[in-house]
C-alpha positions in Angstrom: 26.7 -8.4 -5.6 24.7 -10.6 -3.0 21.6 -11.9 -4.2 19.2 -12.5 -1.2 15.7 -14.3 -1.3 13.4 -12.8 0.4 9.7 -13.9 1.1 6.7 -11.7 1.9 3.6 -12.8 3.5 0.7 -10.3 3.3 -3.0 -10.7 2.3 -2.6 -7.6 0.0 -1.5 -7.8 -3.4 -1.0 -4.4 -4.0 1.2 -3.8 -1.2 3.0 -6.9 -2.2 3.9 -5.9 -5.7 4.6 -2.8 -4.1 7.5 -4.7 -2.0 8.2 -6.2 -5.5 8.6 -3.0 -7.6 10.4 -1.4 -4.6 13.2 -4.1 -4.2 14.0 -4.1 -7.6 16.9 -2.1 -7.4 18.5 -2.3 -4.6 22.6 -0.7 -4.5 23.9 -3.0 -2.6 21.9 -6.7 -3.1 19.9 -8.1 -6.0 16.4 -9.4 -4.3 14.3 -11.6 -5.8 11.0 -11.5 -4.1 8.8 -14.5 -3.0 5.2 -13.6 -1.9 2.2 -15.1 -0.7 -1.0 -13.8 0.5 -2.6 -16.4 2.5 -1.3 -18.5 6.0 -2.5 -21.5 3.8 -0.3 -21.0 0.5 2.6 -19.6 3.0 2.8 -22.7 5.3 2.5 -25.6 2.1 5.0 -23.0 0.5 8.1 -22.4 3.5 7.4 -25.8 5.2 6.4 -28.4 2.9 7.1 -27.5 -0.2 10.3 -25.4 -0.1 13.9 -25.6 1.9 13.4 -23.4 4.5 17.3 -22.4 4.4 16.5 -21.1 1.1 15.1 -17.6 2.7 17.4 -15.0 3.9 14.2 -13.1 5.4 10.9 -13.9 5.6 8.5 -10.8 6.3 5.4 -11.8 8.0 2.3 -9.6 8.1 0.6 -9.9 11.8 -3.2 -9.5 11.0 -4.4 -12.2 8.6 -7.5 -14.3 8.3 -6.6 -17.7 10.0 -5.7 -21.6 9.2 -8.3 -23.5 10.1 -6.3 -26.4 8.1 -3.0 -26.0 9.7 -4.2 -24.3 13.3 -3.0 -20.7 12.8 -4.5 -17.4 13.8 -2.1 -14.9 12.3 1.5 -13.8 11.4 2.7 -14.5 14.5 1.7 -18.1 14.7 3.0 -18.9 11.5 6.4 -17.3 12.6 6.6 -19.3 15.7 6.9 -22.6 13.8 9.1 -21.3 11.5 11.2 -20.3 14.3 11.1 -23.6 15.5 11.6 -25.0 12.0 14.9 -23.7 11.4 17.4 -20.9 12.4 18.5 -19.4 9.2 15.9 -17.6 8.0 15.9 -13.6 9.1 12.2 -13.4 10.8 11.1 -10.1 10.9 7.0 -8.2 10.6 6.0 -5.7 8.5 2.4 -4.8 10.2 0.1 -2.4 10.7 -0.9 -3.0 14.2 1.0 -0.8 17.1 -0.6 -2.5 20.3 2.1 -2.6 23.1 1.1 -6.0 24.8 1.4 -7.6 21.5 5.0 -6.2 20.4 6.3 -7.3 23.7 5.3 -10.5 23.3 6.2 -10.8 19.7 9.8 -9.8 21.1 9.9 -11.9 24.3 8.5 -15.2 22.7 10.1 -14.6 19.0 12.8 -12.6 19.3 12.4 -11.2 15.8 15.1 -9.7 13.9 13.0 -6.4 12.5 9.5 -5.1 13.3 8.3 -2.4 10.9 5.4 -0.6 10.7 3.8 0.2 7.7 2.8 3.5 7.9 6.5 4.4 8.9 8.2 2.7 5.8 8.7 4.9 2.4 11.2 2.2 0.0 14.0 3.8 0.6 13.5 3.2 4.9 12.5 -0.5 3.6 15.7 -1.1 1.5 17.7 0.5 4.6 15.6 -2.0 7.0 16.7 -5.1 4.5 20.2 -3.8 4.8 20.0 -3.6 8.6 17.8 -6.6 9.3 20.6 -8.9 7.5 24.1 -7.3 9.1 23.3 -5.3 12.2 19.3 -7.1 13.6 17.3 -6.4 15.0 15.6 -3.7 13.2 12.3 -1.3 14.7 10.3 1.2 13.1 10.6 4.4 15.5 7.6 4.3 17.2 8.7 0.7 18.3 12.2 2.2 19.8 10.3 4.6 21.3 8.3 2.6 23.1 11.3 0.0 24.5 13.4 2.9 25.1 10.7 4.6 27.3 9.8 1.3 28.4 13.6 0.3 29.6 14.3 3.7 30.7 11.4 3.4 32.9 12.1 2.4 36.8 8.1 1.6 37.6 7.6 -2.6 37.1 3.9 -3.4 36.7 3.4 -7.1 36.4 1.3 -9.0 33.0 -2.1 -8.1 35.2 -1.1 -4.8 35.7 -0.6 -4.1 32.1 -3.9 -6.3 31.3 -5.8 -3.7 33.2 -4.1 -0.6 31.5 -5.0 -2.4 28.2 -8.2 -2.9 28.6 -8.8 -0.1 30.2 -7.3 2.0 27.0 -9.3 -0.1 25.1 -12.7 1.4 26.3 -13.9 -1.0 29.2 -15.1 0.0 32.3 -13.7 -1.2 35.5 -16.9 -2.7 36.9 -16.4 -4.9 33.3 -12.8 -6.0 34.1 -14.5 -8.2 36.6 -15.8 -10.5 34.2 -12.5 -10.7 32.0 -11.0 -14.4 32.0 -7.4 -13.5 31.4 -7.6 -10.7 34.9 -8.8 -12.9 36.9 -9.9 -10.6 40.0 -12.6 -9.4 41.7 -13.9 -5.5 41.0 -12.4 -4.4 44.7 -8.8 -6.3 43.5 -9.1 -4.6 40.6 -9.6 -1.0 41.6 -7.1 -1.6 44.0 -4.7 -2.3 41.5 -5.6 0.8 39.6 -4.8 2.8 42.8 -1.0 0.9 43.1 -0.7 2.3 39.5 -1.9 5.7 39.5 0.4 6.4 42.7 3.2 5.0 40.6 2.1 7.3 37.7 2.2 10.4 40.1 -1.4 10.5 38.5 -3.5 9.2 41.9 -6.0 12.4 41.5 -6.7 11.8 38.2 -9.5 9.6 35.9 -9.1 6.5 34.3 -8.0 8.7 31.1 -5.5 10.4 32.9 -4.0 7.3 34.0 -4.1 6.0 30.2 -2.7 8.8 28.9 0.2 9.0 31.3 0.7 4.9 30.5 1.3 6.3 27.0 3.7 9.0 27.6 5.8 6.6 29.3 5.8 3.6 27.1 3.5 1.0 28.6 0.9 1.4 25.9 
């Protein structure tokens, strides 16, 4: 039987000895289960202390308090240097968070090999996901296919400030406050006019700002 080591990073204990209890028997692999529970004791762990080969996957959780010591804001920074680090370890995220913007970045700039969200996961969908992650990656919660598949199957190609606006937007700002938003970058006349372009895509042009949200979510870009 294949004995794989797998490492957990999550700031809850009791989710991590549930990971723990869970794996313990497993039909087709033995697991012995590495965790840690802040970015701090998993970076002097995986990267100074430890051969990063040693991992076959290494489950990162997304939202954690940051690193002031080694510059990291969350999961996702610590499993960029990994990434760069070394190639053998399986990187995948077990999370919480379902934000659109964020997965497709996670995917573009990562490339993971599984994204799983916890309140889609029982233990047997997580030993299934273990099983997949290692011979057929990557691996996505539903909700995640979902969203690529409506996403791909999709012919309407808004660019990053498109989707800004439809973030923020669902995220309870006003358009007259998109103005003042860094990362958009346009005036309130540029911005409404964008808003127009979109609707008209959407087939929603008579319809609120909600309508337009809720019709980004139907198809996948939220």
């Amino acid at each position: 039987m294949q004995t794989l080591e797998i490492l957990f990073i999550d700031d809850h204990p009791m989710i991590l000895e549930g990971y723990t209890l869970t794996l313990q028997n497993c039909e087709n692999y033995k697991v012995n289960v590495h965790s840690k529970t802040t970015l701090d004791d998993a970076y002097d762990y995986i990267v100074n202390e430890n051969d990063l080969d040693k991992f076959d996957i290494i489950f990162f959780d997304i939202n954690m308090d940051d690193s002031e010591k080694h510059g990291l804001i969350n999961g996702v920074d610590l499993a960029s240097r990994v990434k760069q680090a070394t190639k053998h370890p399986k990187l995948a995220f077990l999370t919480m968070i379902k934000d659109q913007l964020l997965m497709e970045s996670i995917i573009k700039d990562i490339n993971p090999d599984g994204i799983l969200i916890k309140s889609e996961i029982s233990p047997k969908v997580l030993k299934e996901s273990i099983s997949e992650i290692i011979n057929n990656p990557p691996c996505f919660s539903p909700s995640i296919k979902e969203k690529i598949r409506s996403k791909i199957n999709s012919n309407i190609l808004l660019d990053k400030t498109d989707t800004l606006i439809l973030d923020r937007l669902n995220k309870g700002d006003l358009t007259k406050n998109l103005y003042f938003n860094e990362d958009i970058g346009l005036t309130q006349r540029a911005i409404e006019k964008r808003k127009r372009k979109i609707k008209i895509l959407f087939g929603v042009e008579q319809k609120s700002d909600i309508g337009l949200i809720e019709e980004a979510k139907k198809r996948g870009f939220l």
